[in-house]
Backbone as a chain_set.jsonl record, in Angstrom:
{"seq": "XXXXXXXXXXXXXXXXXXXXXXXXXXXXXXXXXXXXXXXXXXXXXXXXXXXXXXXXXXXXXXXXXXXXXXXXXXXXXXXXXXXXXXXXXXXXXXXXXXXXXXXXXXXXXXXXXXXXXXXXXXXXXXXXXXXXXXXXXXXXXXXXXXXXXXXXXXXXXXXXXXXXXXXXXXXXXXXXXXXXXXXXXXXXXXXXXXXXXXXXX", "coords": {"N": [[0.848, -1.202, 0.0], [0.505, 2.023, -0.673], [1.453, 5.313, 0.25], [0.23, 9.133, 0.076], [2.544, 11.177, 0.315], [4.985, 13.416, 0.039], [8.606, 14.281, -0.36], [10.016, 17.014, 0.664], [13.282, 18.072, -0.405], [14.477, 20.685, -0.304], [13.348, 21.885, 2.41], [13.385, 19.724, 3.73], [12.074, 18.167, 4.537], [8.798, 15.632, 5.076], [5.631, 15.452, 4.358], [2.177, 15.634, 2.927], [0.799, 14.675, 0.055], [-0.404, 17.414, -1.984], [-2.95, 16.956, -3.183], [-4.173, 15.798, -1.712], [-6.816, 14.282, 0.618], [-6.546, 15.441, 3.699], [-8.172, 15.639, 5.839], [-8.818, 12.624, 6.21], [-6.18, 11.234, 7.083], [-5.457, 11.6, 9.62], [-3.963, 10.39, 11.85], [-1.777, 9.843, 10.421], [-0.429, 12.236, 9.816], [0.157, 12.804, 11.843], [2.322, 11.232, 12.373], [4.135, 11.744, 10.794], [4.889, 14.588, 11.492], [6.196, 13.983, 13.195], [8.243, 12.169, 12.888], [9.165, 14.369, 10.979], [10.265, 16.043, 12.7], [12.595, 14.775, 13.881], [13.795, 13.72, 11.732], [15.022, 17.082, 11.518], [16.056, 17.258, 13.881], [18.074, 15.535, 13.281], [19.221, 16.371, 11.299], [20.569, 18.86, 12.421], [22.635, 17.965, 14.125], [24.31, 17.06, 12.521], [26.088, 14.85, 11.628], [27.304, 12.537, 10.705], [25.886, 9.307, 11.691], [23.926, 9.416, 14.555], [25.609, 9.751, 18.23], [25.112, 7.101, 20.474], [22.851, 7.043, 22.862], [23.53, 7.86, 25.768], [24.289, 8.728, 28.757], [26.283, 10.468, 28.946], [26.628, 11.54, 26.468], [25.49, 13.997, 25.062], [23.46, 17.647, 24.57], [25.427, 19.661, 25.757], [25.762, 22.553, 26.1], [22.825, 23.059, 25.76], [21.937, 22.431, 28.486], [23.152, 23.464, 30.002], [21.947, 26.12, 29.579], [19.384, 25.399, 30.66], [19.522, 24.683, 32.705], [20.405, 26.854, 33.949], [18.404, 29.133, 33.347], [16.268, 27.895, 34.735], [17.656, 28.189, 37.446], [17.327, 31.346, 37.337], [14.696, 31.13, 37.447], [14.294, 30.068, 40.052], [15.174, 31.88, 41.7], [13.401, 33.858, 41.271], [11.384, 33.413, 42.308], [12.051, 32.82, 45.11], [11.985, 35.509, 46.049], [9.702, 36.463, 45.696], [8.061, 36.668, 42.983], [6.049, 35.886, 41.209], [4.972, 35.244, 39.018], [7.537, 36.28, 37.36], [8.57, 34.113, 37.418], [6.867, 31.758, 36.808], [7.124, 32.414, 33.906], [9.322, 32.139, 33.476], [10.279, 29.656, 34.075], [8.462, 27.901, 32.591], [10.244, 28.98, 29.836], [12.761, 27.453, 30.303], [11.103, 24.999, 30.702], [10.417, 24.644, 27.915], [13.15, 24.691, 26.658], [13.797, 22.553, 27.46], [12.249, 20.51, 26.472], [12.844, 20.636, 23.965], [15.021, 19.083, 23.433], [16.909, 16.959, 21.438], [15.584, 14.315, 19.874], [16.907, 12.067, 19.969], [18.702, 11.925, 22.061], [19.545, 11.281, 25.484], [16.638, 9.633, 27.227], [15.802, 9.86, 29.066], [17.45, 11.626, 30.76], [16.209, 13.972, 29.555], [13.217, 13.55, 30.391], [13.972, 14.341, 33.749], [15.021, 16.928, 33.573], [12.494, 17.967, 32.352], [10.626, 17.744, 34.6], [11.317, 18.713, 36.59], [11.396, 21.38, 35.868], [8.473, 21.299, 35.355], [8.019, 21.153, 38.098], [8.576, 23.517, 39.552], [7.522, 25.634, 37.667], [4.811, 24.449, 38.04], [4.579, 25.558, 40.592], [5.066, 27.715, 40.806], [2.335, 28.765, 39.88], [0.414, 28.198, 41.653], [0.899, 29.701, 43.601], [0.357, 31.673, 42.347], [-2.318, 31.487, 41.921], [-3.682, 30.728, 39.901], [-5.274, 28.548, 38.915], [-6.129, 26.542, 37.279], [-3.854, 26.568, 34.865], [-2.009, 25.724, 36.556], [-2.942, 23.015, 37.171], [-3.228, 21.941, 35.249], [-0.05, 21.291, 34.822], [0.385, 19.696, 36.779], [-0.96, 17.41, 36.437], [0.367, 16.402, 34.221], [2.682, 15.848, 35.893], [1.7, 14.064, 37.654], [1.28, 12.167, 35.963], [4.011, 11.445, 34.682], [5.609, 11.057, 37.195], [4.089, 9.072, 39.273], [4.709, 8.355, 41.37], [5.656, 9.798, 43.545], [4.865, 11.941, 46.06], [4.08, 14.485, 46.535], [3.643, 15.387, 43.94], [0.668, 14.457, 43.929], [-0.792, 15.716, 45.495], [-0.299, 18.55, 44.708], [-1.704, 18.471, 42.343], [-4.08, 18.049, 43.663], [-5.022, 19.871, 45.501], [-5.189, 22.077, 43.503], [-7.411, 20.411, 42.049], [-9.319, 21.097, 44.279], [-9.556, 23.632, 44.208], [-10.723, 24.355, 42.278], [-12.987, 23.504, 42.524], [-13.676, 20.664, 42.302], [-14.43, 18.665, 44.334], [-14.493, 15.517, 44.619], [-12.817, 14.767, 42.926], [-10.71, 15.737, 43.452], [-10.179, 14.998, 46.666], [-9.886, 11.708, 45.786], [-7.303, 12.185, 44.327], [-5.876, 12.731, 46.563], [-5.993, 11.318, 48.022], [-4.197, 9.008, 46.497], [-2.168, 9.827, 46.51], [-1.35, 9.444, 49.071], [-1.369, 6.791, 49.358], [1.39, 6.234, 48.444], [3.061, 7.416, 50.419], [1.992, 6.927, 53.472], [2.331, 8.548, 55.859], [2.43, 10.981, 54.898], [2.257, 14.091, 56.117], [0.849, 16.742, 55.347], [-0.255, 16.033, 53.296], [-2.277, 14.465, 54.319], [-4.04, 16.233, 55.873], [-4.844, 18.196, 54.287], [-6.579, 16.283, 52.824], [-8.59, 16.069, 55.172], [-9.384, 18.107, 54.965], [-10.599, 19.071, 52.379], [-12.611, 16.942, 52.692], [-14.351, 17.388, 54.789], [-15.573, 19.892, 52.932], [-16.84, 18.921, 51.492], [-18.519, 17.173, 53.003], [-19.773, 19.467, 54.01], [-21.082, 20.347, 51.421], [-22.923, 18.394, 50.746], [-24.522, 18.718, 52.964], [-24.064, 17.543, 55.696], [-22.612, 18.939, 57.381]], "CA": [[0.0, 0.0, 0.0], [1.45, 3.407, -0.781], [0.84, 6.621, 1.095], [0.433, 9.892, -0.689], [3.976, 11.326, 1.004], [6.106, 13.959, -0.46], [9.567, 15.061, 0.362], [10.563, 18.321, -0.019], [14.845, 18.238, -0.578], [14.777, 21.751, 0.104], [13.022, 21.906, 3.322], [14.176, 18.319, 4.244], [10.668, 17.503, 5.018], [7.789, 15.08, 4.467], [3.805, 16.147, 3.729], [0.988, 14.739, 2.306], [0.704, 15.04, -1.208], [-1.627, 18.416, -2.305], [-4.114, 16.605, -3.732], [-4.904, 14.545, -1.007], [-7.691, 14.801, 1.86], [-5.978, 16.137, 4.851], [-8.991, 14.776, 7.161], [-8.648, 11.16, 5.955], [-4.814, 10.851, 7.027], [-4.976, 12.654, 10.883], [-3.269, 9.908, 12.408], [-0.909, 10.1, 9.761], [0.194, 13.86, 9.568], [0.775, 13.38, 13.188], [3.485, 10.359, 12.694], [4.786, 12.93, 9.872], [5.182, 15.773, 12.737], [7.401, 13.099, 14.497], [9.323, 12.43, 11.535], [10.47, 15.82, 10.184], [11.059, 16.607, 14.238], [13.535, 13.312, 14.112], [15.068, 14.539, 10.567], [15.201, 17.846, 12.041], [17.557, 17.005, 14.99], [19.464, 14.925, 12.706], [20.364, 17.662, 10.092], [21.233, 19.673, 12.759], [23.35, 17.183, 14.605], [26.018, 17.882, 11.939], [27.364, 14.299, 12.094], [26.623, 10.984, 9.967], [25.295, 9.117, 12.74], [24.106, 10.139, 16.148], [25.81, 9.056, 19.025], [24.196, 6.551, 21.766], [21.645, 8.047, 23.645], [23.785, 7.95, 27.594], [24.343, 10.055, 30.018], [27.439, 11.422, 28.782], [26.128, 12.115, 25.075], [24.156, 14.893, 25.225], [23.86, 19.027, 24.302], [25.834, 20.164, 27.154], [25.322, 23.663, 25.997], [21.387, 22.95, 26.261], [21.535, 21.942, 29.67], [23.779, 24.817, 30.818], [21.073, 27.469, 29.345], [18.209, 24.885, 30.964], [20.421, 25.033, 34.576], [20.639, 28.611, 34.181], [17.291, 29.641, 33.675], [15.774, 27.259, 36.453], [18.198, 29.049, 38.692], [16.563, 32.453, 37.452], [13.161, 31.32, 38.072], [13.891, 29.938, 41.717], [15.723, 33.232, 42.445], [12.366, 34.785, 41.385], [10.066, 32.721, 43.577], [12.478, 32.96, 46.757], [11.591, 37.399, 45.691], [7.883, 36.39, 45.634], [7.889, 37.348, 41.946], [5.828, 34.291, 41.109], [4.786, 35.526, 37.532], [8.205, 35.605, 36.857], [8.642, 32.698, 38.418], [6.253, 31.046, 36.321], [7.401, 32.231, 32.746], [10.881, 31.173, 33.572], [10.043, 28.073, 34.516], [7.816, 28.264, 31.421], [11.357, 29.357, 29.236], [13.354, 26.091, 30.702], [10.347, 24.015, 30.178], [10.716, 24.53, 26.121], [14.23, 23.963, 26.375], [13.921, 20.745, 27.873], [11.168, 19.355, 25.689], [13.497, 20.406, 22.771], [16.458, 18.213, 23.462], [17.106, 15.826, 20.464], [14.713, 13.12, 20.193], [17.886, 10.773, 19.688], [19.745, 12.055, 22.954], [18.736, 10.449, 26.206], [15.599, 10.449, 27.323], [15.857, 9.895, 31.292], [17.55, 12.976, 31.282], [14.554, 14.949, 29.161], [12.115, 13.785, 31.577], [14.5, 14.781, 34.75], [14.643, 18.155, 33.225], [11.069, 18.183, 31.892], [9.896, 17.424, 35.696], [12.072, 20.196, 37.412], [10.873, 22.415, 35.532], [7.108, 21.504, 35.635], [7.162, 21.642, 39.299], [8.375, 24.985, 39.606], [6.453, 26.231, 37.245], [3.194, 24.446, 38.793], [4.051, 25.956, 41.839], [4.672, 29.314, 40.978], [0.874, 29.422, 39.557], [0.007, 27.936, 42.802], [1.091, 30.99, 44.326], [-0.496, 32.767, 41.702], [-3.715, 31.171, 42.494], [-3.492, 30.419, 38.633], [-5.073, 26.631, 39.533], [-6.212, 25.87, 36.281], [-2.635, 26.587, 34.612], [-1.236, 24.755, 38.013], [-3.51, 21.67, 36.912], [-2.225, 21.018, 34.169], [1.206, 20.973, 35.198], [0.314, 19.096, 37.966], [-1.49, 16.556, 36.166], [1.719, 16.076, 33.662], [3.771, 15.6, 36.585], [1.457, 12.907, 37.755], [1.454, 10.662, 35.144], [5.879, 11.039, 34.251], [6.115, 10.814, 38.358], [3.23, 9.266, 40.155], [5.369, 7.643, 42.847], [5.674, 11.142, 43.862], [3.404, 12.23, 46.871], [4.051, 15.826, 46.562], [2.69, 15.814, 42.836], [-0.414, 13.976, 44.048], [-0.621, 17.001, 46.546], [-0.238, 19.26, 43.955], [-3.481, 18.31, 41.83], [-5.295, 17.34, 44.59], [-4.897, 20.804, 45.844], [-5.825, 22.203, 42.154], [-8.846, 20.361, 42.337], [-10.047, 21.54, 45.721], [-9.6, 25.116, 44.475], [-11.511, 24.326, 40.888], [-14.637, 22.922, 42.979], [-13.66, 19.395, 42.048], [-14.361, 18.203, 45.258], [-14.334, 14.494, 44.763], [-11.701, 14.337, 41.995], [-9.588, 16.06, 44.474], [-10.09, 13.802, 47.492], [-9.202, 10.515, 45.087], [-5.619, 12.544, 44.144], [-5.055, 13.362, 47.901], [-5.564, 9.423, 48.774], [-3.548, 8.422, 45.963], [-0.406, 10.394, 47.095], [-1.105, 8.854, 50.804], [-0.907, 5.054, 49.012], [2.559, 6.127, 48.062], [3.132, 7.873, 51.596], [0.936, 6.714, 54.46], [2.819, 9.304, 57.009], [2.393, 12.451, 54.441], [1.229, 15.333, 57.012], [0.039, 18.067, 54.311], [-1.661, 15.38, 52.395], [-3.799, 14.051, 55.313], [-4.428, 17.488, 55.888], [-5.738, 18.713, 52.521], [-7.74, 15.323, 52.611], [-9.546, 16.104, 55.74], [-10.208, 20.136, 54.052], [-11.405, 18.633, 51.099], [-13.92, 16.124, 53.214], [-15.278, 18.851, 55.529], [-15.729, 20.934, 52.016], [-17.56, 18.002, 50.566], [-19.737, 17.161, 54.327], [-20.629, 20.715, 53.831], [-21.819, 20.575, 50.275], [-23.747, 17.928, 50.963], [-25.161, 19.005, 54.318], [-23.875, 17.012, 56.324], [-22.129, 19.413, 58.947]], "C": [[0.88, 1.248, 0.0], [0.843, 3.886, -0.43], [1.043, 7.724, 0.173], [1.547, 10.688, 0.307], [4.376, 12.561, -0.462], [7.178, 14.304, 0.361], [10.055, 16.2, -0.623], [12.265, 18.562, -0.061], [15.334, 19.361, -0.114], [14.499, 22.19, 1.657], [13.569, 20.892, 4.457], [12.927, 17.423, 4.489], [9.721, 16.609, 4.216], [6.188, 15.317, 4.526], [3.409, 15.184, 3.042], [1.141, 15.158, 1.034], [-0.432, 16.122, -1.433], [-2.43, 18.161, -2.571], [-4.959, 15.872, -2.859], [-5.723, 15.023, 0.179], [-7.303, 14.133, 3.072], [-6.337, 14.94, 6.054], [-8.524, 13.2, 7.378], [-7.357, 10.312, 6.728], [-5.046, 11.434, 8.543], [-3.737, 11.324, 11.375], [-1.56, 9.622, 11.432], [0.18, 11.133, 9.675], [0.688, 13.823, 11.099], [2.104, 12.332, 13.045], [4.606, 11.14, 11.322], [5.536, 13.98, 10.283], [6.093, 15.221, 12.981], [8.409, 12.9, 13.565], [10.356, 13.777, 11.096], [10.672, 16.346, 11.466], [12.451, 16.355, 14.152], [14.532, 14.488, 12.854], [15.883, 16.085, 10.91], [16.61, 17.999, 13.226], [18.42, 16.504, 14.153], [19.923, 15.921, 12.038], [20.91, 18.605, 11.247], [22.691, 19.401, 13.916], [24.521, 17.311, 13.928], [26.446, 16.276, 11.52], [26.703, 12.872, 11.471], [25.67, 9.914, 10.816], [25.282, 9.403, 14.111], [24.483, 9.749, 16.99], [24.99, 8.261, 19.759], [23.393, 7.226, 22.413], [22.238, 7.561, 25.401], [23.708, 9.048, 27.85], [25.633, 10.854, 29.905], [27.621, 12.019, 27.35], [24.816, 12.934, 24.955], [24.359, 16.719, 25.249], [24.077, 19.508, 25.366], [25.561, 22.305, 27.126], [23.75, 23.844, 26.432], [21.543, 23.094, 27.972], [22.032, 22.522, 30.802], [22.583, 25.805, 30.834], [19.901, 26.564, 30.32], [18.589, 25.453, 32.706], [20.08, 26.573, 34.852], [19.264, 29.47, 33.987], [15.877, 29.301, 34.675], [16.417, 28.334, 37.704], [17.536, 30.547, 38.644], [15.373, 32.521, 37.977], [13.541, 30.778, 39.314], [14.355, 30.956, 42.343], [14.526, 33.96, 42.35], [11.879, 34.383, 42.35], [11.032, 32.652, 44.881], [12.24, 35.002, 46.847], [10.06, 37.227, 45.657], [7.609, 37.135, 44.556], [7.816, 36.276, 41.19], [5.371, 34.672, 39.622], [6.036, 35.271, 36.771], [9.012, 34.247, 36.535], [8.452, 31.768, 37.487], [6.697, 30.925, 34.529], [8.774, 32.024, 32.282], [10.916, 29.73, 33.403], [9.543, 27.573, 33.08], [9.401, 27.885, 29.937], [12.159, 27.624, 29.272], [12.705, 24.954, 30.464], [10.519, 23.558, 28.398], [12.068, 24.271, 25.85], [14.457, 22.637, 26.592], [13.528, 20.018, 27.049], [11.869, 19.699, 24.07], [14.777, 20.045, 22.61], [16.44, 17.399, 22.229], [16.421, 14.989, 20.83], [15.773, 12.071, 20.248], [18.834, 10.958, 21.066], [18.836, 11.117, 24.117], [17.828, 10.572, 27.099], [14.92, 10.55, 28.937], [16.266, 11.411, 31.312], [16.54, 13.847, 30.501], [14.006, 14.697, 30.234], [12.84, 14.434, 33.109], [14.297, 15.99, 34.721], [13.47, 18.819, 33.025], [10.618, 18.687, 33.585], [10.373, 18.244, 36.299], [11.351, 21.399, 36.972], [9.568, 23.055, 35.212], [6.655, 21.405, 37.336], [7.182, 22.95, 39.884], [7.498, 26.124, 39.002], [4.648, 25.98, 37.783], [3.346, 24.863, 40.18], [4.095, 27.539, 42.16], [3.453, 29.694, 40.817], [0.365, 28.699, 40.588], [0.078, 28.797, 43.547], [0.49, 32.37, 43.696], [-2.113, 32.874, 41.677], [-4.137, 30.8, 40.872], [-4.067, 28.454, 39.001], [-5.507, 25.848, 38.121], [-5.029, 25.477, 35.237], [-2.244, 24.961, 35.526], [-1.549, 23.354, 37.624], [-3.081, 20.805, 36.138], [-0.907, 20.572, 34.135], [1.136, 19.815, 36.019], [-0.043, 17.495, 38.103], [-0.286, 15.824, 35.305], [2.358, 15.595, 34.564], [3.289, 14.381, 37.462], [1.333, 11.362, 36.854], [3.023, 10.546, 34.51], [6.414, 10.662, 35.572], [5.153, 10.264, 38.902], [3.903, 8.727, 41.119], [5.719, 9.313, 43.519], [4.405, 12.088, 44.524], [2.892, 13.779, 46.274], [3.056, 15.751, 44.919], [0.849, 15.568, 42.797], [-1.367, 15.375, 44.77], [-1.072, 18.148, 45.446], [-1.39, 19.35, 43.134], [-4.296, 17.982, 42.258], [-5.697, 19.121, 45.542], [-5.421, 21.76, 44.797], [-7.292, 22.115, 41.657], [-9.893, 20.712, 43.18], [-10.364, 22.935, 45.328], [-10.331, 25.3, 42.912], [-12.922, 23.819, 41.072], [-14.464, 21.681, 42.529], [-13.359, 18.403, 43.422], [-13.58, 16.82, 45.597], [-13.1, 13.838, 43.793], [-10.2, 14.599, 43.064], [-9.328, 15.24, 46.074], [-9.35, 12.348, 46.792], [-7.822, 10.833, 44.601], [-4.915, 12.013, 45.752], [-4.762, 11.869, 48.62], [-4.89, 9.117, 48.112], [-2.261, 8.84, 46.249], [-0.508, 9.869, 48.681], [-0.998, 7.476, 50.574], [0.907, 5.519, 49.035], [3.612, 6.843, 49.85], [2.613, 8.066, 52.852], [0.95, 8.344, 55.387], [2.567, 11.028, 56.246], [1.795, 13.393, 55.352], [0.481, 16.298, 56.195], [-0.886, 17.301, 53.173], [-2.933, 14.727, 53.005], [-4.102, 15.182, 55.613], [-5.37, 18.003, 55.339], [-6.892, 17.63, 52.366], [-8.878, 15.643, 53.492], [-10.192, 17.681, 55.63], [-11.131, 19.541, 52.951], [-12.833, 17.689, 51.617], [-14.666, 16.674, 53.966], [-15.537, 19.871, 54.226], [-16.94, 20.205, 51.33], [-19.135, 17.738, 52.037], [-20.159, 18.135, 54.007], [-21.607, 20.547, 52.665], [-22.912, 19.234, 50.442], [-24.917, 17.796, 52.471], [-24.977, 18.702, 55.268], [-23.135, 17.347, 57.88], [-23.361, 20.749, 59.307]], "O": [[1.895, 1.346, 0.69], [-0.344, 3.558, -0.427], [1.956, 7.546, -0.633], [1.041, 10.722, 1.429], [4.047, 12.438, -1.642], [7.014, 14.599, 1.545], [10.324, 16.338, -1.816], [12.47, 19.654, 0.469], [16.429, 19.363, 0.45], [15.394, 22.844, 2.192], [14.002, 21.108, 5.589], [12.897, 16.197, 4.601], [9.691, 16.658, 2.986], [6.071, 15.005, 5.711], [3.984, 14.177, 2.63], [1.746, 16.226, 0.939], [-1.533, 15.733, -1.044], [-3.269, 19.037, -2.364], [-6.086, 15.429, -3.079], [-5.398, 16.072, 0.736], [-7.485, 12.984, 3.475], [-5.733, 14.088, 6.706], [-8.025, 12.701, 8.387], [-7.399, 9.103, 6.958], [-4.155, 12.278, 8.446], [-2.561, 11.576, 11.114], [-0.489, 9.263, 11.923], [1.382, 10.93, 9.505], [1.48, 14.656, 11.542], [3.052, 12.714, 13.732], [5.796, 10.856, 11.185], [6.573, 14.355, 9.738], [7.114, 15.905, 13.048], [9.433, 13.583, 13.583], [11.555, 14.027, 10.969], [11.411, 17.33, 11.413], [13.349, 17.19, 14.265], [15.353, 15.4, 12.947], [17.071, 16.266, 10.646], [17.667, 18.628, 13.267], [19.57, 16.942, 14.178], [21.069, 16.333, 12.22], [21.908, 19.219, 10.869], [23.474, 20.238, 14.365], [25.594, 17.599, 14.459], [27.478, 16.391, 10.858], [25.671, 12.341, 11.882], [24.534, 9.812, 10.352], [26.284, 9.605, 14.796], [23.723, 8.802, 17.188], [23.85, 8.725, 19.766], [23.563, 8.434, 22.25], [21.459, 6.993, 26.166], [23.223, 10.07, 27.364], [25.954, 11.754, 30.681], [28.522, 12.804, 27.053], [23.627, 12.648, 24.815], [25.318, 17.16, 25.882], [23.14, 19.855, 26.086], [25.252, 23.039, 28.064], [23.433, 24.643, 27.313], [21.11, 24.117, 28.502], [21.74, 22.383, 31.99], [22.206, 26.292, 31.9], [19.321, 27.445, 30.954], [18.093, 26.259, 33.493], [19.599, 27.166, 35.818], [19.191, 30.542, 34.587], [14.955, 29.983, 35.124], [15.829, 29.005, 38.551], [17.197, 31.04, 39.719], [14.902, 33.411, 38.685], [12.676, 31.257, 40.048], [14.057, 31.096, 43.53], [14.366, 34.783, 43.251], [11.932, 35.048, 43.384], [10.369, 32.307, 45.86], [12.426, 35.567, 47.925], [9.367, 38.24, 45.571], [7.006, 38.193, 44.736], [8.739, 35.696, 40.618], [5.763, 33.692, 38.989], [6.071, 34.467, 35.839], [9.737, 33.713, 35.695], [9.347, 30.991, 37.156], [6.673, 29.868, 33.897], [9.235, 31.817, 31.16], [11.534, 28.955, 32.673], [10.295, 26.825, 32.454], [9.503, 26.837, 29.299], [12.06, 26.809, 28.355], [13.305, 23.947, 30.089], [10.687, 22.453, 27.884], [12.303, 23.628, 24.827], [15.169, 21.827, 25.999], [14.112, 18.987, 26.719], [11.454, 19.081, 23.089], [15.562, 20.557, 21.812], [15.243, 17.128, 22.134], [16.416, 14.689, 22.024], [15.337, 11.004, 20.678], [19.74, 10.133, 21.185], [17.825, 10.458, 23.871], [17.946, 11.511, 27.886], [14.0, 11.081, 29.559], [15.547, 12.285, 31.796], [15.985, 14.607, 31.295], [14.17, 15.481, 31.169], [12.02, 15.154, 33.678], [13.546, 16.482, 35.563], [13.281, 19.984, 33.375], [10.314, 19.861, 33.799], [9.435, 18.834, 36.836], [10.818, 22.238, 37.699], [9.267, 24.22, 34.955], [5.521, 21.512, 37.804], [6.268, 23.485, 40.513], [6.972, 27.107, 39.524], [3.702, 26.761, 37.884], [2.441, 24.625, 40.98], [3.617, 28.274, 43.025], [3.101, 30.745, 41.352], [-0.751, 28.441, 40.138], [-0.805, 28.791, 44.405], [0.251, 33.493, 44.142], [-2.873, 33.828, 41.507], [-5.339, 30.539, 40.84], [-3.358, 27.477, 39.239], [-5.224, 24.664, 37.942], [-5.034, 24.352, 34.736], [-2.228, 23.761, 35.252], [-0.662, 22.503, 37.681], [-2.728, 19.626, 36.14], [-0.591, 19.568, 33.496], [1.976, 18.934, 35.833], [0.204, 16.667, 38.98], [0.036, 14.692, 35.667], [2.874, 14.556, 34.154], [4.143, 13.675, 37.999], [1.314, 10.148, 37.055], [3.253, 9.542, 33.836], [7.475, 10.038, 35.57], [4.788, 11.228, 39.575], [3.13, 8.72, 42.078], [6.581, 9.033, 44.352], [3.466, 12.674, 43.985], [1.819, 14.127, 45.781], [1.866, 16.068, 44.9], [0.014, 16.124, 42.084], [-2.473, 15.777, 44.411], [-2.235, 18.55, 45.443], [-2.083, 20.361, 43.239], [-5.306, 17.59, 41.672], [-6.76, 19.245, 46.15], [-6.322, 22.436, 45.294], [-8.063, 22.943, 41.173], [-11.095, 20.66, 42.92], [-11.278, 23.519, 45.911], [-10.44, 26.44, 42.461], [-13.793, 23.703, 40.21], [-15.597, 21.372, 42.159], [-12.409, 17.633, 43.568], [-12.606, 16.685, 46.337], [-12.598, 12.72, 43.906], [-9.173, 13.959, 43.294], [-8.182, 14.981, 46.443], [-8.296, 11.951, 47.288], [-7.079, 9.868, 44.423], [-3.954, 11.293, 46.025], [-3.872, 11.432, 49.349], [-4.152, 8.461, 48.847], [-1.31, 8.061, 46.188], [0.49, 10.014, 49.388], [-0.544, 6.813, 51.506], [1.588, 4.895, 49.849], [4.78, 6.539, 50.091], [2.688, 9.166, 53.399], [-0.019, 9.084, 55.555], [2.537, 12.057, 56.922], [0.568, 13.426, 55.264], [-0.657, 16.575, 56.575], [-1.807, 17.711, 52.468], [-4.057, 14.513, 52.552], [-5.311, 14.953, 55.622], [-6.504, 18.242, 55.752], [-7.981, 17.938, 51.882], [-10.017, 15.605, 53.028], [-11.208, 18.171, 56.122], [-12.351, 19.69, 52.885], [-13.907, 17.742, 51.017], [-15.863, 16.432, 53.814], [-15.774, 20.986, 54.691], [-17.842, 20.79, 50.731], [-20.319, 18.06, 51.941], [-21.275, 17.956, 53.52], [-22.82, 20.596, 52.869], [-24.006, 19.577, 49.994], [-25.787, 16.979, 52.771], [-25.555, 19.343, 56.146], [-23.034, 16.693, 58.918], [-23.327, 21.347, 60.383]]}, "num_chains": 1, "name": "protein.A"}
């Protein structure tokens, strides 16, 4: 079976053929995206093939500018200048998630995750909870062994009126940490929020 495909030599890239309907192909155009990403890193890699994907092959320049603008945004948020805080964090986030798809990818997510909890916690301070959520929710499914993130969208939800979504976070970060103090906490806010709404106090 052939696909309608072009490559463009000049661009480097691959597309659908012009004639063809767009709709028909979605799951297609998206493994296309991933493609001219891939080709993308490679042409700019410089280098016939790409090294191994360890821990000692990897854009050390990237990961200086990533270091270095984490450190800006936690210097904001220890200044309670959580906006900037947040579009720092923000800044470092896009560097991370544009590491080479061929480099290695423990360290992306390490980086990724640093830099989505600062950022979900500067809009936690911004009262930003829908932002916050989403971060929060990312950082539960690349970390869930991770109470604090459970914390984090369970806290999100409490402050979005998602009463009961937010109780089932706040227990799921206490499976992973029986002893958590700020998550039995938030659980028994969230269950006196919920007794209330249903009448019960």
């Amino acid at each position: 079976m052939s696909l309608p495909l072009v490559y463009d030599s000049a661009s480097k890239k691959v597309s659908l053929a012009e004639d063809t309907y767009a709709a028909a192909y979605g799951d297609l155009q998206l493994e296309i995206a991933q493609l001219n990403t891939l080709i993308k890193d490679y042409v700019n890699a410089n280098v016939d093939v790409p090294p191994l994907p360890t821990r000692e092959n990897y854009t050390k320049n990237l990961s200086m500018m990533i270091k270095k603008m984490h450190e800006s945004a936690a210097a904001s948020m220890r200044t309670k200048k959580y906006a900037d805080a947040a579009k720092q964090f923000g800044v470092a986030l896009g560097l991370a998630a544009a590491r080479p798809k061929f480099e290695n990818f423990q360290m992306t997510v390490s980086e990724v995750l640093i830099c989505l909890v600062g950022r979900c916690d500067a809009n936690m301070m911004l009262e930003n909870w829908l932002d916050a959520y989403v971060d929060a929710e990312l950082l539960c499914q690349l970390a869930a062994n991770i109470p604090e993130n459970h914390l984090r969208k369970g806290v999100c939800q409490m402050k979005l009126g998602n009463l009961l979504a937010a109780k089932s976070d706040l227990e799921r970060g206490l499976c992973f940490n029986p002893s958590h103090s700020k998550l039995a906490e938030e659980l028994k806010n969230v269950q006196r929020l919920i007794d209330e709404e249903n009448g019960e106090l």
